[in-house]
Each structure stands twice: as C-alpha cells, then as structure tokens.
C-alpha positions as CSV (number, residue, x, y, z in Angstrom):
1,X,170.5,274.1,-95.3
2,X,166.4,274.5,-93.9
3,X,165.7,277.8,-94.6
4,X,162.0,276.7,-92.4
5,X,162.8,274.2,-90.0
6,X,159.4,274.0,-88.7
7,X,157.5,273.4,-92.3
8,X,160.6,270.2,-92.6
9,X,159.2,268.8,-88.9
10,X,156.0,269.0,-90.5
11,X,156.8,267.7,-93.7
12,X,159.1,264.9,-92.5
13,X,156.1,263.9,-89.9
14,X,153.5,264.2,-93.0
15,X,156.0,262.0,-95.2
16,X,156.6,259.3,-92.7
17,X,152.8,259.0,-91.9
18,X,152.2,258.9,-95.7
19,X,154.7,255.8,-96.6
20,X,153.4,253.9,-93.1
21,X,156.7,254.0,-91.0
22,X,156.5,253.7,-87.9
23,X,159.2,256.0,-86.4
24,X,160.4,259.6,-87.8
25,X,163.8,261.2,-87.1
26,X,164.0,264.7,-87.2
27,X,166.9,267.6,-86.6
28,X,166.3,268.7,-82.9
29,X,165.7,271.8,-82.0
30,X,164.6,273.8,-78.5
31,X,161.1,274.4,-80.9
32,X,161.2,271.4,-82.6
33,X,161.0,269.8,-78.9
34,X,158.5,272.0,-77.7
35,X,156.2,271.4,-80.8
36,X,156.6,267.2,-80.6
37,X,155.8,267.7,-76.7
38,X,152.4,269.3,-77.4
39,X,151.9,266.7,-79.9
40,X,152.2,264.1,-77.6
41,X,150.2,265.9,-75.0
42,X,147.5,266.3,-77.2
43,X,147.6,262.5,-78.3
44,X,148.5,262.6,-81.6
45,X,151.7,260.9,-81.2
46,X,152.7,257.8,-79.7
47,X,155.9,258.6,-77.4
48,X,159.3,260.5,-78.4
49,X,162.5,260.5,-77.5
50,X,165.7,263.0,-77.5
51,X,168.8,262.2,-78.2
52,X,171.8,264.2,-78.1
53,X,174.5,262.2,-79.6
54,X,175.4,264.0,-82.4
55,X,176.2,268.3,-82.5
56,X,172.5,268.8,-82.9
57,X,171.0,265.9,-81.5
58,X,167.8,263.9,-83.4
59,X,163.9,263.8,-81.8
60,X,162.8,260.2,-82.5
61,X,158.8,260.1,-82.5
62,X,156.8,257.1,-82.4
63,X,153.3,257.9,-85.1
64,X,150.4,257.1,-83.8
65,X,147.8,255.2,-86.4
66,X,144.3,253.5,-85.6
67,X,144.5,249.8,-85.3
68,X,141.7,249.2,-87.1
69,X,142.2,250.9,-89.9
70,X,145.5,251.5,-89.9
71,X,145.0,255.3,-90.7
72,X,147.4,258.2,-89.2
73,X,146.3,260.2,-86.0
74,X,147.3,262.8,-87.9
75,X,145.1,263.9,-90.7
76,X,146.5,266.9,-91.7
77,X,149.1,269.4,-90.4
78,X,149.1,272.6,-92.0
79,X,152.2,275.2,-91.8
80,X,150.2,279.2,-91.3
81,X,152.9,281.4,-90.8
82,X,156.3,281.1,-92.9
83,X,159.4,283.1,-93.2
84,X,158.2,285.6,-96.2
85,X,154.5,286.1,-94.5
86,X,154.4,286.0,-90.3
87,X,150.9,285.4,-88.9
88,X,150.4,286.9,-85.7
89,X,147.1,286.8,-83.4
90,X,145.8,288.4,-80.2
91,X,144.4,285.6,-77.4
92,X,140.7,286.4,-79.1
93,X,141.7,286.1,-82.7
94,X,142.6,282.4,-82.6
95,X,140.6,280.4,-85.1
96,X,139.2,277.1,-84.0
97,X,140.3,274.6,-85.6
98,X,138.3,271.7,-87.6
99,X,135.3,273.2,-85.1
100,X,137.7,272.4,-81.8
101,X,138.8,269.2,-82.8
102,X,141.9,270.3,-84.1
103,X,145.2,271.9,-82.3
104,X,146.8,275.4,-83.1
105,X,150.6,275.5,-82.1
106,X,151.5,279.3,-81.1
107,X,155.0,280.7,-80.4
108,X,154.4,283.4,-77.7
109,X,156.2,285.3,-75.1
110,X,155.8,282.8,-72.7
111,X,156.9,280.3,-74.7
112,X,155.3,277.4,-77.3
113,X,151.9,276.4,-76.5
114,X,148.8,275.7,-77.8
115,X,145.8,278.0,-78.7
116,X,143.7,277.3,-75.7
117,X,146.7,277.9,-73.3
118,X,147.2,280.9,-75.0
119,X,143.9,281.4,-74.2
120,X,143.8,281.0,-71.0
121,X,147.0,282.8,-69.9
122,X,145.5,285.5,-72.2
123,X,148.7,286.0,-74.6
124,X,149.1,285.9,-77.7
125,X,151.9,285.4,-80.9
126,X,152.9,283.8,-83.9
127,X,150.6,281.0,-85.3
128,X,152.9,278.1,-86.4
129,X,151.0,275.6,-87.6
130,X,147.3,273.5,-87.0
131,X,147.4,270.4,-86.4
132,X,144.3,268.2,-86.7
C-alpha cells in the first residue's frame, strides 16, 4: 500500500525517464489524472492515455525527450508538500519556479491547477510538487 500516491507518480515518472523507457504506467487516480493533464498542457509529456480496465484503472503516458540529445523534458520534478508536513500558499505566495521556466502543481478549492492559474483566479492551496 502508497501511503503518498503523488510522490510514487513522481517517482515512477522520474524512474522511467532515468532508465530511457519510453512509456510509464501508473495507478490512476482522479489527481493523478489531473496532474498528467497539466503535464501534458504544459508540454512536458508526449500524449497519455486512461484506461479503465482493471478496478482502478492505469494512466499510460508517453515521455517526452529531445531528439537530439536524447535528454528527458523533464529535468527534475520535486515533491513540496507530503503527508507529515502540508505546504500551503495564498495566490501571492507562490514561488516561481527555475525563474518561470518551471511549473508548480497546486491542489485548490477549485480544483488541480497550476500556479499561474491559481494566480489568475486568485486562489490559493496546497503546493504539490514543481515541475521543471
């Protein structure tokens, strides 16, 4: 049993992009969905796919790497809060990350979303993770 399912999405995405594969399969999730549908939005995945065909259902995501040098999109994806220390932030608290370059996933009221949402809809929540 996960006791943090989102820090084993990141890890399973951070291990996958380490050994080269091409395709990750990870536990689904309503969050879990949610987080790999900002990812893709924000182009650092490929494409993903649900599929429902077991109890919980498995989120297939395509990595993305650069054909030239056949590094990961991903550089690094860092878990901020975690079950034993929650890290909240109001809409003018958020931290840029890597200088705006970077992507911070927040859980708020109004759902998943990124920091700059957030920003603009002027809520804020729980900071999940960065991604950049």
């Amino acid at each position: 049993m996960v006791t943090d399912p989102i820090a084993d999405f990141l890890t399973r995405v951070r291990n996958a992009q380490m050994a080269g594969h091409r395709i990750v399969e990870i536990p689904a999730s309503n969050l879990k969905k949610r987080m790999t549908e900002i990812l893709y939005s924000q182009g650092y995945i490929l494409k993903y796919k649900f599929e429902d065909d077991t109890k919980q259902g498995v989120i297939k995501i395509a990595l993305k790497y650069d054909p030239q040098t056949k590094q990961p999109a991903i550089h690094n994806m860092e878990r901020v809060s975690r079950p034993g220390l929650r890290q909240y932030a109001k809409p003018n608290e958020f931290r840029r990350v890597k200088n705006g370059l970077g992507v911070a996933i927040i859980s708020t009221s109004k759902g998943v979303m990124t920091d700059k949402e957030a920003k603009l809809q002027n809520v804020g929540g729980e900071v999940l993770c960065y991604v950049y």
